[in-house]
C-alpha positions in Angstrom: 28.6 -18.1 44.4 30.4 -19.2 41.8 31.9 -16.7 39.0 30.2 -18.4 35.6 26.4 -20.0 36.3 27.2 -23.9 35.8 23.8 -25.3 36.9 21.9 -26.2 34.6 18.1 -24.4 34.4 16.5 -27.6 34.0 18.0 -28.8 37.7 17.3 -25.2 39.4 14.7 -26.2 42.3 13.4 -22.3 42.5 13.6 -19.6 39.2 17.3 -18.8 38.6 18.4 -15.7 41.0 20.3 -13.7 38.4 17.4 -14.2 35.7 16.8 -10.3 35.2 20.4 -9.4 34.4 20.6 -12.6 32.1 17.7 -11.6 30.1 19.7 -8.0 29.6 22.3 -10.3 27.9 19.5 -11.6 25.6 18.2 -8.6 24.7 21.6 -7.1 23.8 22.0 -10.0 21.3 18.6 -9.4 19.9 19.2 -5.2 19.3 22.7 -5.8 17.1 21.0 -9.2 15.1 18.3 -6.3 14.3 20.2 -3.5 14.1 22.5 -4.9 11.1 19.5 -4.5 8.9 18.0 -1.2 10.1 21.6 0.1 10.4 21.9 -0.4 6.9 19.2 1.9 5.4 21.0 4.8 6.3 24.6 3.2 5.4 23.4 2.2 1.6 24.1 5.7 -0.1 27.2 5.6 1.2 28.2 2.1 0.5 26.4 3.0 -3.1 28.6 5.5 -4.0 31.9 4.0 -2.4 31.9 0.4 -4.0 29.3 1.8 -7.2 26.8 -0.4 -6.7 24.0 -1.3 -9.1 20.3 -1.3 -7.7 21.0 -5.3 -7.9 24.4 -5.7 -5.6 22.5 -2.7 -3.0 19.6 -5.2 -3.0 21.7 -8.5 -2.7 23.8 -6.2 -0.1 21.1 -5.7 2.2 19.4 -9.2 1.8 22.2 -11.6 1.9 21.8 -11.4 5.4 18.2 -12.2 5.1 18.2 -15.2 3.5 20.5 -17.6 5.7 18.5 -15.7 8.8 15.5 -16.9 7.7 15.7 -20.1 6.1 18.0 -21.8 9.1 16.4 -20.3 12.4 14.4 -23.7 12.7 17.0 -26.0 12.1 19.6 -24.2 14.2 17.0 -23.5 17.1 16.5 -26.8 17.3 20.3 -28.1 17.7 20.4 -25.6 20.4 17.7 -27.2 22.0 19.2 -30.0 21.8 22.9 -29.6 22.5 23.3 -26.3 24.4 21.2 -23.2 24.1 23.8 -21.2 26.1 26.6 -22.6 23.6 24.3 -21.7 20.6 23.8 -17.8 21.6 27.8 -17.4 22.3 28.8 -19.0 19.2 26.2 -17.6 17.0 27.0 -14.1 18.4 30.9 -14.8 17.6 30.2 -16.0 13.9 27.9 -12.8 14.2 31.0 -10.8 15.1 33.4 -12.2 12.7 31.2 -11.7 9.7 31.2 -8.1 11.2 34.4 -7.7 11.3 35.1 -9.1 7.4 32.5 -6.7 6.1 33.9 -3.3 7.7 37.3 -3.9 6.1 36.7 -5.3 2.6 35.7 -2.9 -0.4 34.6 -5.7 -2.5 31.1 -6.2 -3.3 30.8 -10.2 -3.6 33.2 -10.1 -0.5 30.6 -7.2 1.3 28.0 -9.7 0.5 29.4 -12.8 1.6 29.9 -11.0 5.1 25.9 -10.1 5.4 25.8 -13.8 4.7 27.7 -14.8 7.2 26.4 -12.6 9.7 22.9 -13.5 8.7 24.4 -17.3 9.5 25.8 -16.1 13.2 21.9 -13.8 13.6 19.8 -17.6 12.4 21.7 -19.3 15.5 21.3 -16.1 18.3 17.8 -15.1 17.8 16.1 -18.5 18.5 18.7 -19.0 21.5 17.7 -15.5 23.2 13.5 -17.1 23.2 14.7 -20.4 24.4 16.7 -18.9 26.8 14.7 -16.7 28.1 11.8 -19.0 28.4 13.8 -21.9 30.1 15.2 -19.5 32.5 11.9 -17.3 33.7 8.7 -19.3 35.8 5.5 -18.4 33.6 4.3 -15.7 36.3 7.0 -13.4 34.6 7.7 -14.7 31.3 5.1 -11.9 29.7 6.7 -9.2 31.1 10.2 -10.8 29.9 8.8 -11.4 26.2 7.6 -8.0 26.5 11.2 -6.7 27.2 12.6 -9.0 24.3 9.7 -7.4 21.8 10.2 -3.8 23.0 14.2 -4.3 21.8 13.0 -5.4 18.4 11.7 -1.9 18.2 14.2 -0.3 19.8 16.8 -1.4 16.9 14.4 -0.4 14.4 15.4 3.5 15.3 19.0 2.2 17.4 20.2 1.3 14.3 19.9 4.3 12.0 20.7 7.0 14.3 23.9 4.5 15.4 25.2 4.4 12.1 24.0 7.9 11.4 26.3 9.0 14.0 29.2 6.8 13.1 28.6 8.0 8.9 29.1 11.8 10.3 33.0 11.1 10.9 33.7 7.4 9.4 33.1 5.2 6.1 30.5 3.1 5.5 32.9 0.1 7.0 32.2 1.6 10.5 28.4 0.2 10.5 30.0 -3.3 10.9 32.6 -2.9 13.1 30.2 -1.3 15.5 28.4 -4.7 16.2 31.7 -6.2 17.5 32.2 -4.3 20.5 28.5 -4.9 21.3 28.6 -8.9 20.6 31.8 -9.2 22.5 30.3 -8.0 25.8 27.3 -10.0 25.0 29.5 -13.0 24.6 31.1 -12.3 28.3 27.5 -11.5 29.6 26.4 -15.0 28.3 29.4 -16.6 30.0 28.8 -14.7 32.8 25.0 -14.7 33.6 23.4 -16.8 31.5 23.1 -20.3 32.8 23.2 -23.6 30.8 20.0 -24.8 29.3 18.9 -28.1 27.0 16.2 -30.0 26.3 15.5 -33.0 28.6 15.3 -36.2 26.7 15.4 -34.4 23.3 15.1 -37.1 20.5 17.4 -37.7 17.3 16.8 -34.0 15.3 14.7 -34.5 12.0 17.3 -33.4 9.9 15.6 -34.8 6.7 12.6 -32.1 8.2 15.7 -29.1 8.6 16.5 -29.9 5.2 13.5 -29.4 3.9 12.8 -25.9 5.4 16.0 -24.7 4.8 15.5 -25.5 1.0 11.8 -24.2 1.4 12.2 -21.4 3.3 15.4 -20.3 1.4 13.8 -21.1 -2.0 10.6 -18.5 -1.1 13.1 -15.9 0.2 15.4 -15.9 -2.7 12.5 -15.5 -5.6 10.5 -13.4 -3.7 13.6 -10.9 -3.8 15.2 -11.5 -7.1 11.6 -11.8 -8.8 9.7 -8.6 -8.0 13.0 -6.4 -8.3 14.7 -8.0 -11.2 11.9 -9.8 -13.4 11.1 -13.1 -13.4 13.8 -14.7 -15.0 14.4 -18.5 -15.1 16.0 -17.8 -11.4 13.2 -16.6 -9.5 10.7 -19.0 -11.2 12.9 -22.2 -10.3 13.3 -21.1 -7.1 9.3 -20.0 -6.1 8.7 -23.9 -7.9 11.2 -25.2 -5.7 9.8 -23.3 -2.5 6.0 -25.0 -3.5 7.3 -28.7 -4.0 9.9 -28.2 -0.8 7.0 -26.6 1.4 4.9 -29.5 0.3 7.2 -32.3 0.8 8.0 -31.1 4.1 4.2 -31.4 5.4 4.1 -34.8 4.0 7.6 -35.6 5.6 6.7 -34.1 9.3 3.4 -35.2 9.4 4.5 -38.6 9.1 7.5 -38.6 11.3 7.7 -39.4 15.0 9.8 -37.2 16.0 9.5 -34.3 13.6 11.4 -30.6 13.3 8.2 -28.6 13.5 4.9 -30.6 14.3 2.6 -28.7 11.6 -0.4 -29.8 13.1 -0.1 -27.1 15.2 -1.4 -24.5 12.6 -4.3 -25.9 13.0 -4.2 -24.6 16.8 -6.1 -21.5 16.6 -4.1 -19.6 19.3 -0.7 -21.2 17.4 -2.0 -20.2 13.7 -3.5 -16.9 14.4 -0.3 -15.7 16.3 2.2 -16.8 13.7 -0.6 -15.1 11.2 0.4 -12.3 13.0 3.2 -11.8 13.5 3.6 -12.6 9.9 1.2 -10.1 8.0 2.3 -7.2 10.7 5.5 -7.2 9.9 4.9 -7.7 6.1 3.6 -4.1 6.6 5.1 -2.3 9.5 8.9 -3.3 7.9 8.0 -2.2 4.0 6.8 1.0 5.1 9.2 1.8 7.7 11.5 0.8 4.2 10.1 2.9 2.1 9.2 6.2 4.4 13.3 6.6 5.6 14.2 6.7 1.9 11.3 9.8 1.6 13.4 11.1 4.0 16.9 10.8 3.2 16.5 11.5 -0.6 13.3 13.8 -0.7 13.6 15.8 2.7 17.3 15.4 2.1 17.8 14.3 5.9 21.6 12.7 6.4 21.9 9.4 8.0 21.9 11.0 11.9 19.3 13.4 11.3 17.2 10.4 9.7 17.9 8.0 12.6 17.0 10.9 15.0 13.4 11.3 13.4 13.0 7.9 13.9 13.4 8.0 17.6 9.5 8.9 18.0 8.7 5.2 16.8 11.1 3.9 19.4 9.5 5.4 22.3 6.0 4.4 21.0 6.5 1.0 20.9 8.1 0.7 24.7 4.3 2.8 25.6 2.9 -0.1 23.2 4.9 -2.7 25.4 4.2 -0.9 28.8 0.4 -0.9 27.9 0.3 -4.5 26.3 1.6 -5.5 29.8 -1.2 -4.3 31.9 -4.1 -5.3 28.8 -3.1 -8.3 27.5 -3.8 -10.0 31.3 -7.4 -8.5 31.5 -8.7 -8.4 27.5 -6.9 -11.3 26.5 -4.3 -12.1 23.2 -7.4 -11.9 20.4 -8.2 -8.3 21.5 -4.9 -6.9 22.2 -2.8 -8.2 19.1 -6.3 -7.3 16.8 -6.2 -4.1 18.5 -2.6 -3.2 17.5 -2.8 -4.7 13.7 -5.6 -2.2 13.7 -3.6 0.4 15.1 -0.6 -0.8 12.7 -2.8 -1.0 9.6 -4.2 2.7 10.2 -0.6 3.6 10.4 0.4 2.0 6.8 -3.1 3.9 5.0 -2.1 7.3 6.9 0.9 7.0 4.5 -1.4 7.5 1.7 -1.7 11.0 2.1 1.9 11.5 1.0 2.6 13.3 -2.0 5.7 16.1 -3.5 5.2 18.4 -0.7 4.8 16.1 2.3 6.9 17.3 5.6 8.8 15.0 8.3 5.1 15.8 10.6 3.3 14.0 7.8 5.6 10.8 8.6 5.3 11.6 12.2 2.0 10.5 13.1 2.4 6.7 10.9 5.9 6.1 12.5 4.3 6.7 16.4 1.2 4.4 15.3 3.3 1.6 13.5 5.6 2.0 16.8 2.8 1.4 19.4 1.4 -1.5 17.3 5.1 -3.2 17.4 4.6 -2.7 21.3 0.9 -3.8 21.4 1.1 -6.7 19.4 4.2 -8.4 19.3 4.9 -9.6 23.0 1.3 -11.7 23.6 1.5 -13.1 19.7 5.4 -14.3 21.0 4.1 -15.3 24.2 1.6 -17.7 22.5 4.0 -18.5 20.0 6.3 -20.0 22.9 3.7 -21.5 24.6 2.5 -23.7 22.1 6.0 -25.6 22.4 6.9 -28.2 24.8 10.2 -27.9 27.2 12.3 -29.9 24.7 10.9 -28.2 21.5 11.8 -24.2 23.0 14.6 -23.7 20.3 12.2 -24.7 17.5 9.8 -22.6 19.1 11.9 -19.4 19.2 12.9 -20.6 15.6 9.3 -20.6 14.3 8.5 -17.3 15.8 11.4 -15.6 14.2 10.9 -17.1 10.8 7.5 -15.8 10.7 9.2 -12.5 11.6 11.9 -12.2 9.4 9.5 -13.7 6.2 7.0 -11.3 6.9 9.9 -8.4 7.0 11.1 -10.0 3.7 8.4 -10.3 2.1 6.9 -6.9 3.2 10.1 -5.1 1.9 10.6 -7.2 -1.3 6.7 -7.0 -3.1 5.8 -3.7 -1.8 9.4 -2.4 -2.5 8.8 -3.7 -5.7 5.1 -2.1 -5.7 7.0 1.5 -5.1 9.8 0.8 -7.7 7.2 -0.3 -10.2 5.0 2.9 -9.2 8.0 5.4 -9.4 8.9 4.0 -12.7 5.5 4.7 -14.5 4.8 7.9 -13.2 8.3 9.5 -13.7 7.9 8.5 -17.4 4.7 10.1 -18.0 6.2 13.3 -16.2 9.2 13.1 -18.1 9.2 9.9 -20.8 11.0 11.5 -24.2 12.7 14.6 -22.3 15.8 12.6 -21.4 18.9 10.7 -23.1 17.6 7.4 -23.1 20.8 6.3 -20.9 19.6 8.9 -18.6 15.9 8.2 -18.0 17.2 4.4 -17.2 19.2 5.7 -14.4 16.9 8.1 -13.4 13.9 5.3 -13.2 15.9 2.6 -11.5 15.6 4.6 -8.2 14.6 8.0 -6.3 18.8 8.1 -5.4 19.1 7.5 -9.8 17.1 10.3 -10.5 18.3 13.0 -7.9 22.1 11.8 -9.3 20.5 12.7 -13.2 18.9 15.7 -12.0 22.6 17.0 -10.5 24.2 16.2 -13.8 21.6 18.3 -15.5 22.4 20.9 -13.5 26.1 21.0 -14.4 25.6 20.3 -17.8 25.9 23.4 -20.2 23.1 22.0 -22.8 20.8 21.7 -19.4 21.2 24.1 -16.1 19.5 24.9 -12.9 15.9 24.8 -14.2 15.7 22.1 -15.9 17.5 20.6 -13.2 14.9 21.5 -11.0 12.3 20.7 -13.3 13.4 17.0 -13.0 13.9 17.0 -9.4 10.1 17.7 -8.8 9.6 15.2 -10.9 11.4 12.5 -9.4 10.1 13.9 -5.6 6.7 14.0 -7.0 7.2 10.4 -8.8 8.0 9.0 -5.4 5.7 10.3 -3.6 2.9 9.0 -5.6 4.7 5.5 -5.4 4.7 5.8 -1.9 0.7 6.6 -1.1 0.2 4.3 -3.9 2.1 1.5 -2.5 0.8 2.0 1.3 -2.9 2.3 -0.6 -1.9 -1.9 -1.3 -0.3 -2.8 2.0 -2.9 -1.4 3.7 -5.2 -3.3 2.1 -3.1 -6.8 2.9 -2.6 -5.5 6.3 -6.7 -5.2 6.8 -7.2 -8.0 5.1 -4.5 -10.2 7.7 -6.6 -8.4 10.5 -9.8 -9.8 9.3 -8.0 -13.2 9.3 -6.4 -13.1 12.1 -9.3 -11.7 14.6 -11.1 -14.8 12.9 -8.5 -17.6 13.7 -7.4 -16.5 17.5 -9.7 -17.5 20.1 -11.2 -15.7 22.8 -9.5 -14.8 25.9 -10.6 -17.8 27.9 -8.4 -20.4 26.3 -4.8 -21.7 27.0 -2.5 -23.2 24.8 -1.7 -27.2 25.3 1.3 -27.3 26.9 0.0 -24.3 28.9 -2.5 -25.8 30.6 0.3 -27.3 33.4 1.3 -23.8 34.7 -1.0 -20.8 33.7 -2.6 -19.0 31.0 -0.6 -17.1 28.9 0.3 -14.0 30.6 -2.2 -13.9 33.7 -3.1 -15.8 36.2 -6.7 -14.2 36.0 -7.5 -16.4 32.7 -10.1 -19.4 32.7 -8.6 -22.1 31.7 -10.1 -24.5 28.9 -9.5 -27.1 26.4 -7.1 -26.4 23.2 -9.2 -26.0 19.7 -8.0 -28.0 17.2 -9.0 -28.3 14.1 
């Protein structure tokens, strides 16, 4: 047996022996891609303080990562297909790791930033890799319960990540958050090399780069002014940009529709299993991420949590998204995707309005009960919407599949964080200055409306100030705790809303259970081989 797997998958005459230990691999490169975001949340204070960042660099902080992740994942998952999937995972987790390793040792904002770029670079060329991968390399009998692995580590880094760096932040800077994915992507660069074996598309055309170009610019565009606008205003920026995403999104429909060999066919949105999946996957994260966003900072800057004892109250979600994925692998067989993905954005949504209930006094229990149903909706719902995803794409187009699937992921995730981040800002804003508009230096009710973290840091200086003391001090403070409180079960009062309305839409675009994508057909419904076969509904 030799030491490093050189055969490639698609010569393998039965499924590839070592296929379980290989799809560890894979979902190790999945948990630190997801963990540099959630690993964040609990860093930002610290990084705030240390580098005194404005509520702009924190912002640009966290999403320069997000914005090469998403806009490239389609074109880079399809030069893996094309070129080496394998090859693609270890050098995306290396840029990964270098970008790591720039951003734990510089104190420089731009230079902070331009490492979450690069990262976000390294994180666009692993994550469609590990779904291409791990589709090439399992037969169809187990690639649900594989998928359902890979979707259960999604969650996982959504509370690995916190109480990581929560642990690291007790003894370390802020720098330590980085250099904690290096370890982690080395060994996954030696478990690639080691049990992953080579994969390509067979007979893969020329890649539509015109087609890449166009999502990158589109995807990019919508990213960018969805951030910058919302949070900052909408300057000439922002409304360049959003035009820019419209004419790019439109130009590359008319460009792929008329190419024969395109980057993304976009005929299949009008797939119904295709369509309502990505629908899915899109609206459900929208929600599940901006309130996951918004309920740690309750935590940290209301309950007054640290970063570990934060990331340990978010353990609860973990575990209830690997019962979500245990249960979605013995339902989604018998009841079909429709019910079980509708199930768990119902689940999900009741989650988001629970948060409603929220207000000054509000204990970690009253976050407990969201953060287990948002967790057991990741479970439920994620791993069939994937597995559909994935099966809607031929052998040659697995990259661009895993590259579509993710984009919907991370836009959703973006956009959730970005409008109804910029709902709670907004909300916080007007509600502190009713309680306290004309009681403050106007210098000092700026700071103290830009953020919960801004008006706690007020209300401290208060307290030292002669002119001001403990009870005004505290005066404020319940203010600012009762200010964000309000914008929170306001805000979740809106994304609940979306997140109902995307239920209603998608329950009506995903077929019933009897139905099997069209390059399904060949091998087996989508996770079962109980399912009825039948024809693909177009449009």
């Amino acid at each position: 047996m030799p030491l490093f797997p050189n055969t490639p998958v698609e010569k393998m005459t039965e499924p590839y022996h070592r296929r379980w230990w290989a799809l560890l691999v894979l979902c190790l490169s999945l948990l630190i891609v997801v963990m540099a975001n959630t690993s964040l949340i609990v860093a930002a204070p610290d990084m705030t303080k240390d580098l005194g960042l404005s509520s702009s660099d924190l912002q640009w902080v966290i999403d320069g990562y997000t914005v090469p992740y998403a806009a490239l994942m389609l074109v880079l998952g399809a030069i893996g297909d094309k070129y080496s999937r394998r090859g693609a995972l270890v050098l995306g987790l290396l840029i990964f790791a270098g970008g790591s390793v720039m951003g734990g040792l510089v104190d420089e904002t731009n230079l902070v930033i331009t490492a979450r770029a690069i990262m976000g670079v390294g994180a666009a060329v692993v994550m469609p890799a590990t779904l291409s991968l791990l589709v090439a390399i399992f037969p169809r009998t187990e690639r649900a319960k594989a998928i359902t692995a890979w979707s259960a580590t999604s969650g996982l880094a959504i509370a690995a990540g916190p109480l990581a760096a929560g642990w690291l932040l007790e003894n370390h800077a802020w720098g330590s958050t980085f250099l904690m994915n290096v370890p982690i992507a080395v060994l996954a660069v030696v478990g690639a090399l080691l049990l992953v074996p080579p994969s390509k598309a067979k007979g893969m055309g020329r890649i539509d780069y015109v087609g890449g170009l166009l999502s990158i610019v589109s995807v990019g565009s919508l990213v960018y002014a969805t951030i910058e606008g919302p949070h900052f205003g909408w300057g000439v920026g922002p409304i360049t940009a959003a035009v820019v995403a419209g004419v790019g999104l439109l130009a590359f429909v008319a460009w792929e529709l008329k190419h024969p060999n395109p980057m993304l066919d976009v005929r299949k949105f009008t797939e119904r299993p295709f369509g309502g999946s990505m629908l899915a996957v899109l609206f459900f994260f929208f929600g599940t991420f901006g309130s996951i966003y918004y309920s740690t900072q309750f935590l940290q800057f209301v309950l007054g949590y640290d970063a570990l004892e934060t990331g340990i109250r978010l353990l609860p979600l973990a575990g209830a998204v690997f019962v979500g994925a245990a249960v979605t692998g013995r339902l989604a067989p018998k009841l079909g995707v429709k019910i079980v993905v509708g199930t768990g954005m119902v689940i999900g949504t009741t989650g988001v309005f629970l948060l409603t209930r929220i207000e000054a006094g509000s204990a970690y229990t009253d976050f407990l009960a969201p953060l287990v149903l948002l967790g057991f909706a990741i479970g439920l719902s994620l791993s069939p919407a994937t597995d559909t995803i994935m099966g809607s794409f031929p052998e040659d187009e697995l990259g661009v599949g895993g590259g579509a699937n993710d984009t919907a992921l991370e836009l959703g995730a973006s956009l959730g964080i970005a409008i109804l981040g910029s709902l709670l800002a907004t909300s916080y804003k007007d509600k502190l200055t009713d309680m306290v508009g004309g009681h403050l230096p106007a210098a000092a009710m700026d700071t103290a409306k830009d953020s919960v973290g801004g008006g706690i840091a007020v209300a401290e200086q208060v307290a030292k100030n002669p002119q001001g003391g403990a009870e005004q001090a505290q005066t404020l403070l319940g203010a600012v705790h009762e200010s964000f409180a309000h914008a929170i079960a306001h805000t979740s009062l809106i994304g609940g809303i979306i997140m109902a309305a995307g239920t209603l839409i998608v329950i009506a675009v995903l077929p019933g259970r009897k139905h099997t994508t069209k390059h399904g057909e060949a091998d087996a419904a989508p996770a079962t081989e109980e399912q009825t076969e039948t024809e693909t509904v177009g449009a």
